[in-house]
BAVO-227514 format. One record per atom (N, C-alpha, C): atom name; residue in one letter; x, y, z. Coordinates in steps of 0.2 Angstrom, whole numbers, plus 2048, in hexadecimal, padded with zeros to 3 digits. Layout:
BEGIN
{atom CA A {X Y Z}};
...
***
This chain:
BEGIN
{atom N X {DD3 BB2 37E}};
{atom CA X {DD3 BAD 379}};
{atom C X {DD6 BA6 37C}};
{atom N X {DDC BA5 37A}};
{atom CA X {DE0 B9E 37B}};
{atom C X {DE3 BA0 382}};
{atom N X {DE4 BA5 385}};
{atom CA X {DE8 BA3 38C}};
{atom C X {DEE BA7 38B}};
{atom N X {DF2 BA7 384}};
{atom CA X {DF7 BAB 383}};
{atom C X {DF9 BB3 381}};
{atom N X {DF5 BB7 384}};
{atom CA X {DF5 BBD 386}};
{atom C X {DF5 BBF 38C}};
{atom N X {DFA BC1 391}};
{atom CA X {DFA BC2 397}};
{atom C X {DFA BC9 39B}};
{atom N X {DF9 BCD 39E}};
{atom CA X {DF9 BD3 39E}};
{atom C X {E03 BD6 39F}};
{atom N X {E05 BDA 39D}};
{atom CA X {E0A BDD 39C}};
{atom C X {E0E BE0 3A2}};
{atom N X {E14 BDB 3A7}};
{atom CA X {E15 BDF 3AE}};
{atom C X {E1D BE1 3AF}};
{atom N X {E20 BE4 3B1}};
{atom CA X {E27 BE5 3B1}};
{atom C X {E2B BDF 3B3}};
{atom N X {E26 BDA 3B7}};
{atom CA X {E2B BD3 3B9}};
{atom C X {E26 BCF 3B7}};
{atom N X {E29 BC8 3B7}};
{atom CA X {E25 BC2 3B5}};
{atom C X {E29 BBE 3B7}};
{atom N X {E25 BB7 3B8}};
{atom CA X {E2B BB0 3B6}};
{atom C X {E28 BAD 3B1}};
{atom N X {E2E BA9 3AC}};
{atom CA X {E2E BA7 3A9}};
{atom C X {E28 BA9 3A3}};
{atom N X {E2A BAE 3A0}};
{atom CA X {E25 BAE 39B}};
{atom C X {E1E BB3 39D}};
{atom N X {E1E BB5 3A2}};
{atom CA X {E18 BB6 3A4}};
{atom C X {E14 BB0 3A7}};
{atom N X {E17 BAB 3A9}};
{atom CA X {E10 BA6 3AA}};
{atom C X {E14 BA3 3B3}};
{atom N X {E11 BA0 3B6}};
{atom CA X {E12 B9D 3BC}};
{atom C X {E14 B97 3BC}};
{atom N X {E18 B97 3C2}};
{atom CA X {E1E B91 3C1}};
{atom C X {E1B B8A 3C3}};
{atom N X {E1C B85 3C0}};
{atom CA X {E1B B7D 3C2}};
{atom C X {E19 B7D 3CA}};
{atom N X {E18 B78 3CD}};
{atom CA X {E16 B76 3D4}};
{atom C X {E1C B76 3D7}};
{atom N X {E23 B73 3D3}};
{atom CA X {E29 B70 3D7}};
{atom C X {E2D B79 3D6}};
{atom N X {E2B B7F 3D5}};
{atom CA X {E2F B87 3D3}};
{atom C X {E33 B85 3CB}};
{atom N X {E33 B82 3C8}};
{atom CA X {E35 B81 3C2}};
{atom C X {E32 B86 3BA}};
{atom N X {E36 B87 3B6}};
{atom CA X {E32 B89 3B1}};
{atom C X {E2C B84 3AD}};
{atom N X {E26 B87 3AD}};
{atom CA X {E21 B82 3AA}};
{atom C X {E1F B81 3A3}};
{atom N X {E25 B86 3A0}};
{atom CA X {E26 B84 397}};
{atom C X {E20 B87 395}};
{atom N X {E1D B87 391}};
{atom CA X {E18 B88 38D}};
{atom C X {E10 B89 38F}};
{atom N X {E11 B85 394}};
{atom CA X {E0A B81 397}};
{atom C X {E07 B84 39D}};
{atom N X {E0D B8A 3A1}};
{atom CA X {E0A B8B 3A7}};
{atom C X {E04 B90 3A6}};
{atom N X {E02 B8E 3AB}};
{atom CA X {DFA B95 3AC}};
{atom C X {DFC B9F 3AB}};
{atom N X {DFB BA1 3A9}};
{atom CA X {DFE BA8 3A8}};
{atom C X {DF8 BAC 3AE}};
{atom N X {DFD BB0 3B3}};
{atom CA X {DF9 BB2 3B8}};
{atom C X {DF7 BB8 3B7}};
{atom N X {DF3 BBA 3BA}};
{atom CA X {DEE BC1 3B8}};
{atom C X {DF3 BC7 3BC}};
{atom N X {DF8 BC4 3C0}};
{atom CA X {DFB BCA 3C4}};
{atom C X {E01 BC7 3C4}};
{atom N X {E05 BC8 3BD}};
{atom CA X {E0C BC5 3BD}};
{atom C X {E10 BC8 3C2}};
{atom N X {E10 BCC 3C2}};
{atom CA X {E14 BD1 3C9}};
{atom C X {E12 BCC 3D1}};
{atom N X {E0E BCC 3D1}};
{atom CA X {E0B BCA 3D8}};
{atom C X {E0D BC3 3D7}};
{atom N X {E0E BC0 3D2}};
{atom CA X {E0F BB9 3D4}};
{atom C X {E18 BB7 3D3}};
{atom N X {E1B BBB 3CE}};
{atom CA X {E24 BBD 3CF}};
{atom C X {E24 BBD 3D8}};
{atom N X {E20 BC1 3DC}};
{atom CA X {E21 BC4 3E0}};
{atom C X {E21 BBF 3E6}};
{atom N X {E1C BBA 3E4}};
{atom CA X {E19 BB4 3E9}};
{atom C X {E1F BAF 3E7}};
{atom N X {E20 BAF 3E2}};
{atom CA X {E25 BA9 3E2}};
{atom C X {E2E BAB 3E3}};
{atom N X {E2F BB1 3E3}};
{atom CA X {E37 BB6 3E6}};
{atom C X {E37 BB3 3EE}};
{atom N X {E2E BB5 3F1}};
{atom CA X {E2D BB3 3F7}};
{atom C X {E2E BAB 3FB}};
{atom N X {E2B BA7 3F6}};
{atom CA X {E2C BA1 3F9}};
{atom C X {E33 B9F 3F5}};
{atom N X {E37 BA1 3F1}};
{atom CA X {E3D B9F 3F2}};
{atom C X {E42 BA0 3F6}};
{atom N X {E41 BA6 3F9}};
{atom CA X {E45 BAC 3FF}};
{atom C X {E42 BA8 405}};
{atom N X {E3E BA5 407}};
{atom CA X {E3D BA0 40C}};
{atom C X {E3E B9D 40C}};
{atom N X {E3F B99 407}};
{atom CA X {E44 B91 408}};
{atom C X {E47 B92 406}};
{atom N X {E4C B96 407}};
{atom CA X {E56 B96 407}};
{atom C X {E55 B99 40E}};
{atom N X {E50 B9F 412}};
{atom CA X {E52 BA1 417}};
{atom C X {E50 B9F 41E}};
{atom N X {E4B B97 41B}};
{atom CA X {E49 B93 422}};
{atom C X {E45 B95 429}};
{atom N X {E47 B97 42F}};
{atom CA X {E42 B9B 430}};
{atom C X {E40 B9F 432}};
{atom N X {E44 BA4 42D}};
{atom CA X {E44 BAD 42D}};
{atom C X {E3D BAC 42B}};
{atom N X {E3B BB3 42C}};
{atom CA X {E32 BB5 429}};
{atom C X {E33 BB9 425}};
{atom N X {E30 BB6 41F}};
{atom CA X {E30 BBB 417}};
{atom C X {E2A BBC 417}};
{atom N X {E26 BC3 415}};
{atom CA X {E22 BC5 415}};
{atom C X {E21 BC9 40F}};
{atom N X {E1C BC7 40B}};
{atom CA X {E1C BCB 405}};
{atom C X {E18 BD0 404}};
{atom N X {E19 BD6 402}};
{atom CA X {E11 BDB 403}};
{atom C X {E0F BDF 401}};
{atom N X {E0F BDC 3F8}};
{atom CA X {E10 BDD 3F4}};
{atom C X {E10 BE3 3F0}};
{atom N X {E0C BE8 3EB}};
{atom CA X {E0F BEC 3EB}};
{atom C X {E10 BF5 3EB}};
{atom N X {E14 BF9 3EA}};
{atom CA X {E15 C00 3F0}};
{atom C X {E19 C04 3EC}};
{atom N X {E18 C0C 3EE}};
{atom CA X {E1A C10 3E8}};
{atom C X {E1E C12 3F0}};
{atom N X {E25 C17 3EB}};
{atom CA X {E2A C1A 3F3}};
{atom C X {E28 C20 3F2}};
{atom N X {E27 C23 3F8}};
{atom CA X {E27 C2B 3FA}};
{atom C X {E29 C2E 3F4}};
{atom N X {E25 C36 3F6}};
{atom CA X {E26 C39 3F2}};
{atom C X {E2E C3C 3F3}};
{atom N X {E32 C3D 3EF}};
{atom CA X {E3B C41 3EF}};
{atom C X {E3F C3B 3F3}};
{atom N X {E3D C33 3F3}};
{atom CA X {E43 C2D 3F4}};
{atom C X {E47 C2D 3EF}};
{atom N X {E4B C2B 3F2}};
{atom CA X {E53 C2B 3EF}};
{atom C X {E51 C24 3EB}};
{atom N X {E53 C23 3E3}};
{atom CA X {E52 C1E 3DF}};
{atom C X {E58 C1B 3E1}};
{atom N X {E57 C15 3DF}};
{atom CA X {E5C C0F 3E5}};
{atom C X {E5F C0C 3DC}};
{atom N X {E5B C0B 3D8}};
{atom CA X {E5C C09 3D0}};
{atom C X {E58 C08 3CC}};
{atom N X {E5A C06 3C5}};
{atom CA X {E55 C09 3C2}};
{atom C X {E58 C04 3BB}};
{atom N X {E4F C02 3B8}};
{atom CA X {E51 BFA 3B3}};
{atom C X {E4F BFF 3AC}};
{atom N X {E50 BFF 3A7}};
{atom CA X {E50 C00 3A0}};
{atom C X {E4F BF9 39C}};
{atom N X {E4A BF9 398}};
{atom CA X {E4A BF3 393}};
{atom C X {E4C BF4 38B}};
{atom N X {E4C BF2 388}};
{atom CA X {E4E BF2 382}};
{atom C X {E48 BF4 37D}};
{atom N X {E4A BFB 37A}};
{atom CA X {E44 BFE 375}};
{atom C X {E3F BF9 372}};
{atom N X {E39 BFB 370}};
{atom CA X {E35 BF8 36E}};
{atom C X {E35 BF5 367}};
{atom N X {E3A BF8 365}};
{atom CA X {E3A BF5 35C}};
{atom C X {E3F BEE 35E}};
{atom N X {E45 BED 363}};
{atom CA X {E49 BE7 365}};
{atom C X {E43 BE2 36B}};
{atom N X {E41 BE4 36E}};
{atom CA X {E3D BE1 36F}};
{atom C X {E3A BDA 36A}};
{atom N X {E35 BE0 365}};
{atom CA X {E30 BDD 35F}};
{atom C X {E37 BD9 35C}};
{atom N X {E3B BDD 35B}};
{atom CA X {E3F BD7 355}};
{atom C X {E40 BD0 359}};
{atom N X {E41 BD2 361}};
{atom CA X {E44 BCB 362}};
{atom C X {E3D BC6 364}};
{atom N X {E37 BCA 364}};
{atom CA X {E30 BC4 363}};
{atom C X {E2F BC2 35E}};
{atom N X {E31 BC6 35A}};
{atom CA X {E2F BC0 350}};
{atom C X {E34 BBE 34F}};
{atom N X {E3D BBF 352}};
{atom CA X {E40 BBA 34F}};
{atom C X {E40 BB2 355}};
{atom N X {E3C BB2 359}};
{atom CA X {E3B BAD 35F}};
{atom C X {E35 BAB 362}};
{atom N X {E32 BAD 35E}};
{atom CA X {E29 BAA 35E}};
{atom C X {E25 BA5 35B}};
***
């Protein structure tokens, strides 16, 4: 419809949507990318290259770990009913 339904991914930036030209938040306005994960991913990268100059960063992007690896850590979000409340009191 309007642009403002974007697909649902464990990482984003800013909102689900893609950053300005200059890496900045684009507010409201930016484009919402069909592969938020892939593009968090694109932009970690191009920012980890320009602070590391002329290391070679290489993205490649995404991979499940072997079967019996040792979990390194582990992210929890906030149930679903906190969630919701905090999108109708901030929408």
């Amino acid at each position: 419809a309007s642009g403002e339904i974007s697909r649902v991914a464990p990482i984003a930036l800013y909102s689900h949507r893609v950053p300005a030209a200059d890496g900045t938040d684009p507010g409201d306005r930016g484009r919402r990318p069909a592969d938020p994960a892939g593009e968090a991913l694109a932009e970690f990268s191009r920012q980890l290259q320009k602070e590391l100059g002329d290391a070679a960063v290489t993205a490649r992007g995404t991979a499940r770990a072997p079967e019996g690896a040792t979990e390194l850590a582990r992210v929890e979000s906030a149930p679903v009913h906190e969630q919701s409340a905090y999108m109708l009191a901030h929408s």
